[in-house]
C-alpha positions in Angstrom: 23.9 32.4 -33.9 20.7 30.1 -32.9 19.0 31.3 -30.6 16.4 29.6 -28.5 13.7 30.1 -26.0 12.2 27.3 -23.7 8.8 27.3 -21.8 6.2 25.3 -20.1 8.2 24.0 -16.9 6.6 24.4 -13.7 5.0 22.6 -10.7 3.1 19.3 -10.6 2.0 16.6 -9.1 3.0 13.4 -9.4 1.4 11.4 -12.6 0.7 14.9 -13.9 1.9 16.3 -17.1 3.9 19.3 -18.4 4.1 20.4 -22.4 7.5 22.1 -22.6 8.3 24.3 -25.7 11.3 25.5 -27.4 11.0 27.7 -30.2 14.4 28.3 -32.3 15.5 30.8 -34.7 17.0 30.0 -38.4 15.6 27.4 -40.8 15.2 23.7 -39.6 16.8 22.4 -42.9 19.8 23.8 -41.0 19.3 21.6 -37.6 20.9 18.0 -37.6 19.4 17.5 -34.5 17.4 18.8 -31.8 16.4 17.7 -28.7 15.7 18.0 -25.1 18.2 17.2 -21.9 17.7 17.7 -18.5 19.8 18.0 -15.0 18.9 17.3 -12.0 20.8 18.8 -9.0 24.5 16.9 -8.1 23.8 14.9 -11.6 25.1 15.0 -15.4 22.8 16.5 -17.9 21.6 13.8 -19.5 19.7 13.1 -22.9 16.0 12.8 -22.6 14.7 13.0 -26.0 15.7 13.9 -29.6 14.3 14.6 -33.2 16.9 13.9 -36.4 16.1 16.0 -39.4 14.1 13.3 -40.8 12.1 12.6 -38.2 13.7 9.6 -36.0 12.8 10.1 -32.7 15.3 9.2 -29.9 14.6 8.5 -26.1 15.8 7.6 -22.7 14.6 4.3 -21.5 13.7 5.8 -18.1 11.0 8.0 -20.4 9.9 5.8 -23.0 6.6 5.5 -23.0 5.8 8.5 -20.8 6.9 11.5 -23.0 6.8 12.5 -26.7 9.4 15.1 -28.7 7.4 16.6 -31.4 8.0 19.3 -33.8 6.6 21.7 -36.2 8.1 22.9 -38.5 6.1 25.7 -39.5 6.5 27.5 -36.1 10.2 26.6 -35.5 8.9 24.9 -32.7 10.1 22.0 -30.6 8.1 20.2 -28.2 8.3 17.4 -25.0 4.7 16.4 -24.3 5.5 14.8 -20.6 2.8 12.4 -18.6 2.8 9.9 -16.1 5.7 12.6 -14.4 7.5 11.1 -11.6 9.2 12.8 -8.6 12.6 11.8 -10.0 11.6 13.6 -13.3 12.3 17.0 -11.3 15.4 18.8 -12.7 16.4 21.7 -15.4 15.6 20.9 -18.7 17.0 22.3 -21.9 16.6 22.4 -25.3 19.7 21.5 -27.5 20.1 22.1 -31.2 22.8 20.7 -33.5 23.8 23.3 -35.9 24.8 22.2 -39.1 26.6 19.3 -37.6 29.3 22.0 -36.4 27.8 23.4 -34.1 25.9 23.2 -30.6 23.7 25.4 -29.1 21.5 25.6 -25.9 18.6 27.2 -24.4 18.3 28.9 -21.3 16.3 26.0 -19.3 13.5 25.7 -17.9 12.6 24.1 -14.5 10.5 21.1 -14.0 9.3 20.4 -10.5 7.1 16.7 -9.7 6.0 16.5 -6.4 5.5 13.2 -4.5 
């Protein structure tokens, strides 16, 4: 069992920016993927941002150039460095990790809030 453990949403203006954070348990060498998703209220959770074991980077088009997915590795620690935030940025996000290629597993989320 992965668990993990999102923070950094909150309330901001718009063209502000939010750091979110997941930090996950186990070893990396173990995680195919990780990545962040978000849902915004009466929409599908959709796939903002992902890291493959080596590295590749992954990202919507509506966020490209706006936000970054980092990691460390050290710190088991995931990260979505948001600027630029638009009011249609508002929804849950969470943090996904593939497991092994077997397995998924999410976090709680965390909510992110861009006012006009």
């Amino acid at each position: 069992q992965v668990q993990l453990v999102e923070s950094g949403g909150g309330l901001v203006q718009a063209g502000g920016s939010l750091r979110l954070s997941c930090v996950h348990s186990g070893s990396f060498l173990d995680i195919k993927v990780m990545g962040w998703y978000r849902q915004a209220p009466g929409r599908q959770r959709e796939l903002v941002a992902d890291i493959s074991l080596g590295g590749i980077t992954n990202y919507a088009d509506s966020v490209k150039g706006r936000f970054t997915a980092s990691r460390d590795i050290a710190k088991n620690t995931l990260y979505l460095q948001m600027n630029s935030l638009k009011p249609e940025d508002t929804a849950v996000y969470y943090c996904r990790v593939d497991w092994r290629g077997t397995t998924n597993y999410w976090g709680q989320g965390t909510q992110v809030t861009v006012s006009s």
